[in-house]
DSSP file (Angstrom, degrees, kcal/mol; ACC not computed):
  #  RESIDUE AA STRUCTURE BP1 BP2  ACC     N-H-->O    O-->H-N    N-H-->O    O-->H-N    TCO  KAPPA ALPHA  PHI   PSI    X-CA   Y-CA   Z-CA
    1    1 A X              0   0    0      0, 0.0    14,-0.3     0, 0.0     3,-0.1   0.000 360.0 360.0 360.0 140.4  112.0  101.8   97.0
    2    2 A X        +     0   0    0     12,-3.6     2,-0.2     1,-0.4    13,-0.2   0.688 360.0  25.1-122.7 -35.7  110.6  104.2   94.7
    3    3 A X  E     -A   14   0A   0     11,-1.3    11,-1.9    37,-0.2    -1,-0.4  -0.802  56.0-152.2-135.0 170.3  112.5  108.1   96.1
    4    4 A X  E     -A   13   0A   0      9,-0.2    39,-0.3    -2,-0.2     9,-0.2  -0.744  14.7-179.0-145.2 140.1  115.3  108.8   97.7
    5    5 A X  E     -A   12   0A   0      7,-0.8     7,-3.5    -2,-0.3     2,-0.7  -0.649  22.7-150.7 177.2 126.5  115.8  112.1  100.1
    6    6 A X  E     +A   11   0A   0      5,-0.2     2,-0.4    -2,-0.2     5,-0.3  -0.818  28.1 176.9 -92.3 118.7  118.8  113.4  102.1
    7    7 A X  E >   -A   10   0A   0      3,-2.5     3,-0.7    -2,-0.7    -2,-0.0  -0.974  64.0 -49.4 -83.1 108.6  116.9  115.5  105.3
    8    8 A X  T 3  S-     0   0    0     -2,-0.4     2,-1.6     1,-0.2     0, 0.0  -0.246 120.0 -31.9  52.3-159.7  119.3  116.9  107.9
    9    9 A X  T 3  S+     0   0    0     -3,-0.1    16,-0.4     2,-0.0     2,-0.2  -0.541 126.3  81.5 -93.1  78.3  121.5  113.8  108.5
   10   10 A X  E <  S-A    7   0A   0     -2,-1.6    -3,-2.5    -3,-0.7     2,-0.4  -0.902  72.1-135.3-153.0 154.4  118.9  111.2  108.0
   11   11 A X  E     -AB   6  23A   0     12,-1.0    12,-1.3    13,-0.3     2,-0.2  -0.992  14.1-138.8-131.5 130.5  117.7  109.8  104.3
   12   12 A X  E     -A    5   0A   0     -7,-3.5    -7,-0.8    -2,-0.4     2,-0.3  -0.513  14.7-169.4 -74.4 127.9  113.9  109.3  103.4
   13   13 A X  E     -A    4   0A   0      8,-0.4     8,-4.4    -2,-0.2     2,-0.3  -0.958   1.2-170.4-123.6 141.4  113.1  106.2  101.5
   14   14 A X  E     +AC   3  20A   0    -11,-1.9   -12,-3.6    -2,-0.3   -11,-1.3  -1.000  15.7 175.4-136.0 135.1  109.0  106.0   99.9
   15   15 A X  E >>  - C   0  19A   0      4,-1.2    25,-2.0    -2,-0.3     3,-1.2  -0.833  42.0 -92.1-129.5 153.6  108.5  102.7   98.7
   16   16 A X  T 34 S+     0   0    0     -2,-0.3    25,-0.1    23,-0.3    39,-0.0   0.567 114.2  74.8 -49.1 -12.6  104.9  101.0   97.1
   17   17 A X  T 34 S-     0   0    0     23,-0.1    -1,-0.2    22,-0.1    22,-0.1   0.710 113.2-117.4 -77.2 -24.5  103.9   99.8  100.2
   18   18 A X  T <4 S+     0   0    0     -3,-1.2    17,-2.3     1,-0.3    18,-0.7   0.738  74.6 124.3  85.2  49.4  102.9  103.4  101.2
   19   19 A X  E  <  -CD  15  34A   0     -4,-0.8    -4,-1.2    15,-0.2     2,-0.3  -0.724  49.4-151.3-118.1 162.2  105.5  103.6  104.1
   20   20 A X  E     -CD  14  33A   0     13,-1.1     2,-0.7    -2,-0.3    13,-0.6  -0.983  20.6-157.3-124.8 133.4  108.2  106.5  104.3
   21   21 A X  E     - D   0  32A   0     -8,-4.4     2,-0.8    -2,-0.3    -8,-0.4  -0.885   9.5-147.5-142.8 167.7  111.2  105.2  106.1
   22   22 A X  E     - D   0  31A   0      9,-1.7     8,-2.9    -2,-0.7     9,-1.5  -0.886  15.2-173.8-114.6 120.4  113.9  107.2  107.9
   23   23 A X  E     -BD  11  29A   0    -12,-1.3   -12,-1.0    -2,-0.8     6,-0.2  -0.661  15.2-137.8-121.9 154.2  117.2  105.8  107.9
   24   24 A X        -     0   0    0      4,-0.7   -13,-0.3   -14,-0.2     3,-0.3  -0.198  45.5 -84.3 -98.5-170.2  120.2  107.4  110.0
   25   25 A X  S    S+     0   0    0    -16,-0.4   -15,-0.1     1,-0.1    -2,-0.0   0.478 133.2  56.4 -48.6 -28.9  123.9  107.8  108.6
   26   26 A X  S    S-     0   0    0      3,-0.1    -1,-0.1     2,-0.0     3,-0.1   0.607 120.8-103.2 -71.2 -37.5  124.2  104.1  109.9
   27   27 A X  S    S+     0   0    0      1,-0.3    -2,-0.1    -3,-0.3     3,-0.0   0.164  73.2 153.4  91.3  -8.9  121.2  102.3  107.8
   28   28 A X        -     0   0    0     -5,-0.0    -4,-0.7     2,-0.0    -1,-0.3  -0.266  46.1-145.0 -22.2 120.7  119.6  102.5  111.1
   29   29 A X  E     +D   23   0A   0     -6,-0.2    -6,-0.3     1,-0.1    -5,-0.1  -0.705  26.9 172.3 -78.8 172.0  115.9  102.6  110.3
   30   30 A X  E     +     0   0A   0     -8,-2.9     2,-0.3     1,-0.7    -7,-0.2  -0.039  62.2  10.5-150.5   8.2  114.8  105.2  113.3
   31   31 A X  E     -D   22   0A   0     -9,-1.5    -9,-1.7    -3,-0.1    -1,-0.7  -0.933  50.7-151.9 175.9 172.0  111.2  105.5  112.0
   32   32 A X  E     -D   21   0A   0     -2,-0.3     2,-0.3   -11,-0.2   -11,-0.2  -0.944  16.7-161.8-150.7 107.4  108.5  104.4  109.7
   33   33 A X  E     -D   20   0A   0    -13,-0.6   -13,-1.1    -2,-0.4     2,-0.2  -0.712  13.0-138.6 -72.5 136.2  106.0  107.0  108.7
   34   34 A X  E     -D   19   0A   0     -2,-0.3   -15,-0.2   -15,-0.2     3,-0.1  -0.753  17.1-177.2 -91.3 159.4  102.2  105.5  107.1
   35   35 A X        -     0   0    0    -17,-2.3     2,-0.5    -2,-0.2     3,-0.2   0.293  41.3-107.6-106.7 -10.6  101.0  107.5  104.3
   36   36 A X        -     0   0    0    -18,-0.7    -1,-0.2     1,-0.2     0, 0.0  -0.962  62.2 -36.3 120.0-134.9   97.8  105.8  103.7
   37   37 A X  S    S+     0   0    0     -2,-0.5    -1,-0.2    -3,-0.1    18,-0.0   0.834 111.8  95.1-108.0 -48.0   96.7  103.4  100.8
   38   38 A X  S    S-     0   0    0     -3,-0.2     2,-0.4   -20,-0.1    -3,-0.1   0.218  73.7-135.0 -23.4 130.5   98.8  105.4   98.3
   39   39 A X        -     0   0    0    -21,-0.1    16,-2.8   -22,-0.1     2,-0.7  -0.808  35.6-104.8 -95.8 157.9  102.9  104.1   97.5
   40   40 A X  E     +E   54   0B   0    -25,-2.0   -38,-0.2    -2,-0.4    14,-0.2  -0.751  45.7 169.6 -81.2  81.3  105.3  106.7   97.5
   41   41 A X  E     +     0   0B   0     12,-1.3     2,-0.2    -2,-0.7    -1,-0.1   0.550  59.4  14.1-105.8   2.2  106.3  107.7   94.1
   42   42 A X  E     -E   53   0B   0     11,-1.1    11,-1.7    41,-0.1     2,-0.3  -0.899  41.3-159.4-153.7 132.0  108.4  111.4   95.1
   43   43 A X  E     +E   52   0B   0    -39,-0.3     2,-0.3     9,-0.3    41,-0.2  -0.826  14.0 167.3 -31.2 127.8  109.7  113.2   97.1
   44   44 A X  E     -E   51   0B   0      7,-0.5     7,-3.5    -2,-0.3     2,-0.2  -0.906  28.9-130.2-145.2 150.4  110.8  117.6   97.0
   45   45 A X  E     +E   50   0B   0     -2,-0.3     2,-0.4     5,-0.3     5,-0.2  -0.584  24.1 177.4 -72.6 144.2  111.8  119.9   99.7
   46   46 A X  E >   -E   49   0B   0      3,-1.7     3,-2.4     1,-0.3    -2,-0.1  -0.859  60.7 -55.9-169.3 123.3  110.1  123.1  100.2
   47   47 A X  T 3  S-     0   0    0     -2,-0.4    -1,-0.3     1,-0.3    -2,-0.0  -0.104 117.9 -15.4  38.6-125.0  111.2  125.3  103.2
   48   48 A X  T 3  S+     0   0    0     -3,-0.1     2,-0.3     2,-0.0    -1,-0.3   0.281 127.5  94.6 -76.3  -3.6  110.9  123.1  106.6
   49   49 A X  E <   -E   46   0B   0     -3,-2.4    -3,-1.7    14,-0.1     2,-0.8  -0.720  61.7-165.7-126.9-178.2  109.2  121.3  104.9
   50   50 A X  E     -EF  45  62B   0     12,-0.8    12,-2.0    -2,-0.3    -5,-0.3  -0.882  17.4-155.2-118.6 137.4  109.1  117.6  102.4
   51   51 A X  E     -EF  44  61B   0     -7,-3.5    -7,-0.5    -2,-0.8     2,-0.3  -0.529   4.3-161.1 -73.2 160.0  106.4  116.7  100.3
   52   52 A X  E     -EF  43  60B   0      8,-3.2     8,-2.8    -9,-0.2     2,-0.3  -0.924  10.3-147.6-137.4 156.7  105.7  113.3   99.3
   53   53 A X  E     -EF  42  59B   0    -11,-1.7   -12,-1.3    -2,-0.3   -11,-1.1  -0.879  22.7-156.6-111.4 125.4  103.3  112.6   95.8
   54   54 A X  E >   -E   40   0B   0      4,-4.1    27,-1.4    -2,-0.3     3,-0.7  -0.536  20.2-118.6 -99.1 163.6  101.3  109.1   96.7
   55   55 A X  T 3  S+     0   0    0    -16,-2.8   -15,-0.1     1,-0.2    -1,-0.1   0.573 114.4  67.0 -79.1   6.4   99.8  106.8   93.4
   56   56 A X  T 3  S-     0   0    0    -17,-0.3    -1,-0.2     2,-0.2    24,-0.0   0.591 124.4-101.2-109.1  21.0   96.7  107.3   94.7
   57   57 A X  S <  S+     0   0    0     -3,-0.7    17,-3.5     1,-0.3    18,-0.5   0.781  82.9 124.6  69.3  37.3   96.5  111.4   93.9
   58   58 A X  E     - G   0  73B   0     15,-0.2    -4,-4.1    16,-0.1    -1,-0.3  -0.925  44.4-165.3-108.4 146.7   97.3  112.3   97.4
   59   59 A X  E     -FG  53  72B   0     13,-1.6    13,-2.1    -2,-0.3     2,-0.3  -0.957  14.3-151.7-134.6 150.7  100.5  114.8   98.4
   60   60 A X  E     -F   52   0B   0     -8,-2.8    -8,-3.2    -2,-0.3     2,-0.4  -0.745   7.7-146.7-111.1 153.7  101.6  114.8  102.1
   61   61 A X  E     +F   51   0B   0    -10,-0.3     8,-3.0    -2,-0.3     9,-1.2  -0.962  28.3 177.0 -47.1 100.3  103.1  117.7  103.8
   62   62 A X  E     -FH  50  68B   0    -12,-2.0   -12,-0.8    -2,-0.4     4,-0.3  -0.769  23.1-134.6-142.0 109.3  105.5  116.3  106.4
   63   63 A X    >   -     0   0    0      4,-1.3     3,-1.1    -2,-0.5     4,-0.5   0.235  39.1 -94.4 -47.1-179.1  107.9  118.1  108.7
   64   64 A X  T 3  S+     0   0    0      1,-0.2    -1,-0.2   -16,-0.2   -15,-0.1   0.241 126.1  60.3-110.7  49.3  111.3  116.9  109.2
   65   65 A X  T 3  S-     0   0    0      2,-0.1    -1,-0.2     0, 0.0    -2,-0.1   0.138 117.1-112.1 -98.5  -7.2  110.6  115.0  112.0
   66   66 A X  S <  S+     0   0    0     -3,-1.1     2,-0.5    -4,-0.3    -2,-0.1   0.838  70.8 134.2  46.2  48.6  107.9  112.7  109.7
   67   67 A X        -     0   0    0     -4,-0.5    -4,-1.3   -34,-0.1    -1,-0.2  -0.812  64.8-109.1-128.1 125.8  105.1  113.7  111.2
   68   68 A X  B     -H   62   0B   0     -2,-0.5    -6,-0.2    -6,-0.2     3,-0.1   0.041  31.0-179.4 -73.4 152.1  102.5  114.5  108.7
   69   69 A X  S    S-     0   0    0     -8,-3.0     2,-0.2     1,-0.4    -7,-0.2   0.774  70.9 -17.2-102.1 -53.6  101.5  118.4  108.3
   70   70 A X        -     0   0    0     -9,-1.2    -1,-0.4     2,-0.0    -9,-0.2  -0.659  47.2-154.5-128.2 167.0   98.7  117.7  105.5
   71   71 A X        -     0   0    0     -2,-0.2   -11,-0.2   -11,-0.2     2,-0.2  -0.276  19.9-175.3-167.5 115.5   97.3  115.3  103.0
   72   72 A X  E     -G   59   0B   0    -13,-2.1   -13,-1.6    -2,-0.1     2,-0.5  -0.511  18.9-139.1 -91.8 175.4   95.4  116.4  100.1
   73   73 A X  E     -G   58   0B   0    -15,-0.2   -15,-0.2    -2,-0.2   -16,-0.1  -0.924  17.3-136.1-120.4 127.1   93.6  114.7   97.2
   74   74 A X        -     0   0    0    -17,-3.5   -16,-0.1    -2,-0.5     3,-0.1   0.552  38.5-153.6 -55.0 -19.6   93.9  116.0   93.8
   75   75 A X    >   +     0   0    0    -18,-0.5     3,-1.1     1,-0.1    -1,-0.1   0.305  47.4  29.7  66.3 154.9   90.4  115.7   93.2
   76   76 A X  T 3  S-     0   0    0      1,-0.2     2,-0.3    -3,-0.0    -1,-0.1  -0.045 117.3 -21.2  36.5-130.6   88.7  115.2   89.7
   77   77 A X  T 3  S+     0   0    0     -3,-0.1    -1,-0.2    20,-0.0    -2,-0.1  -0.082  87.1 134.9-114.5  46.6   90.4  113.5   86.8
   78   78 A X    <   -     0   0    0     -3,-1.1     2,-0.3    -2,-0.3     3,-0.1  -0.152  48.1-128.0 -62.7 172.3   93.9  113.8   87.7
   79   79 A X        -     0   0    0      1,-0.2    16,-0.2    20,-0.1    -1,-0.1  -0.480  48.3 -64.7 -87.5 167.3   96.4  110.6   87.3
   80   80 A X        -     0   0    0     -2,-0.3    16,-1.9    15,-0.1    17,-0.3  -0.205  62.8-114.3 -60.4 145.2   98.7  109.3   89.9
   81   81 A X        +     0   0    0    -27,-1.4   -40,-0.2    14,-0.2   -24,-0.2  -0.689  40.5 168.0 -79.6 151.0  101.4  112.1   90.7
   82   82 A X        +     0   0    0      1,-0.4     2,-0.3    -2,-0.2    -1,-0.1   0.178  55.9  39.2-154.2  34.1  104.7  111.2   89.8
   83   83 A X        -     0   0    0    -41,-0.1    11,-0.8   -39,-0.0    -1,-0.4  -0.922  57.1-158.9-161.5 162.5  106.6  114.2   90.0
   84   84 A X  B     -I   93   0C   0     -2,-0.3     2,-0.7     9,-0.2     9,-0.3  -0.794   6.4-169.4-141.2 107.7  106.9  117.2   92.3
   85   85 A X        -     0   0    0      7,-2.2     2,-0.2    -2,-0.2   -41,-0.1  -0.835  10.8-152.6-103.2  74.1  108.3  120.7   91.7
   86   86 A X        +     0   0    0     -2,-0.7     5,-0.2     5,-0.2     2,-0.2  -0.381  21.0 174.6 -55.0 123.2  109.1  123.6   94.1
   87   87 A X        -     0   0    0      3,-3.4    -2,-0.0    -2,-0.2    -1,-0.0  -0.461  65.5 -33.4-143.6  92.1  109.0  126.9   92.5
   88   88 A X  S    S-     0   0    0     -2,-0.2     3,-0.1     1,-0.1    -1,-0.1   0.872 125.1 -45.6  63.6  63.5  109.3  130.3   94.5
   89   89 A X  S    S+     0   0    0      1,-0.3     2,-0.3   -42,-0.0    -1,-0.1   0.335 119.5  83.9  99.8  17.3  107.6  128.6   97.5
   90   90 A X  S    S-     0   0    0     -5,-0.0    -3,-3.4    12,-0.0    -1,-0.3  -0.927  70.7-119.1-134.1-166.5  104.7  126.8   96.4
   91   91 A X  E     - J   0 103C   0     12,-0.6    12,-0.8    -2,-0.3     2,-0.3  -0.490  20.3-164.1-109.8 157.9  104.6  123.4   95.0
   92   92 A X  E     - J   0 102C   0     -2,-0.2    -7,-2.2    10,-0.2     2,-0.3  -0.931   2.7-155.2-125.4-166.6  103.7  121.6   91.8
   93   93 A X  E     -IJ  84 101C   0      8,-0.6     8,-1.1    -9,-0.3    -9,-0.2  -0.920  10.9-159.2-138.9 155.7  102.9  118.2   90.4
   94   94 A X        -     0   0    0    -11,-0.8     6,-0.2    -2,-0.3   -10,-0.1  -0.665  20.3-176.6-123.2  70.2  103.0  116.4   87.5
   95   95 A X    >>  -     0   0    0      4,-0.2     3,-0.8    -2,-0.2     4,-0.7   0.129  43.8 -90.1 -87.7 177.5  100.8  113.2   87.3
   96   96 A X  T 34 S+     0   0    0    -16,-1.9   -15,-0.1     1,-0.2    -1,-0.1   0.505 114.7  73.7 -70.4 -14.8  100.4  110.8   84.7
   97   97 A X  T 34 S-     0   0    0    -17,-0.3    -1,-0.2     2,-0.1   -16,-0.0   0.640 115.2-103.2 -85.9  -9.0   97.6  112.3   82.8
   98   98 A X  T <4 S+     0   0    0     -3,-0.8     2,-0.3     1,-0.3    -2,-0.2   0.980  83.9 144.6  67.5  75.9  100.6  115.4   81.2
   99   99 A X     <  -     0   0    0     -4,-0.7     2,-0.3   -20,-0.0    -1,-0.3  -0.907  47.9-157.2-111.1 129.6   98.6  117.5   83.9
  100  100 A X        -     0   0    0     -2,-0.3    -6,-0.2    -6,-0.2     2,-0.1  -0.778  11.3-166.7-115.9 150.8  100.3  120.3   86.3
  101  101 A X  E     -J   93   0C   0     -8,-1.1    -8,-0.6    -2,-0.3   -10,-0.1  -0.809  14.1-135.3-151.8  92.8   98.4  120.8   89.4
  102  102 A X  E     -J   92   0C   0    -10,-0.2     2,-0.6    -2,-0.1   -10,-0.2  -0.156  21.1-149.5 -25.7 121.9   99.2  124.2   91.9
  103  103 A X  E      J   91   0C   0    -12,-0.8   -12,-0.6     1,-0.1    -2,-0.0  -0.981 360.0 360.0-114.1 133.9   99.3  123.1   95.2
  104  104 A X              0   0    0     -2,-0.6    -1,-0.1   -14,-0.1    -2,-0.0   0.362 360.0 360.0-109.5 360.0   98.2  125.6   97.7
């Protein structure tokens, strides 16, 4: 397990395997979301919705239901994300490369 994230009353786990999983109050798992190829190295909140930042320079959009909204590619010579940042409603990220990237 790589993040951590309280939603409503359920908590988000993103692990390298490049699963999300959704755990109840219990440890109930009560869903498994894919991401892709990517492991799951963050989590942020941002309105309704959560991001997640993958290792492979993808961020998802995903409601808090886990069903995916988006998923973009960072494109060009980015690094793996490994941080994520809400700031007066839009997003950013911080990959490995000491790169900030505007998410629109």
């Amino acid at each position: 397990v790589n993040c951590l994230l309280i939603v409503g009353d359920n908590i988000w786990s993103g692990g390298a395997d490049s699963r999300i999983g959704i755990w109840n109050k219990k440890g109930e798992n009560v869903k498994v979301c894919e991401t892709g190829a990517g492991g799951v190295m963050c989590f942020a909140p941002l309105d309704d919705t959560i991001w997640s930042a993958l290792d492979d320079k993808h961020v998802c959009m995903w409601n808090s239901n886990g069903e995916c909204l988006r998923r973009t590619h960072a494109g060009g010579e980015v690094g793996f994300i490994s941080c994520l940042c809400p700031f007066k409603g839009t997003m950013w990220s911080g990959s490995s490369d000491h790169n900030l990237h505007l998410w629109e």
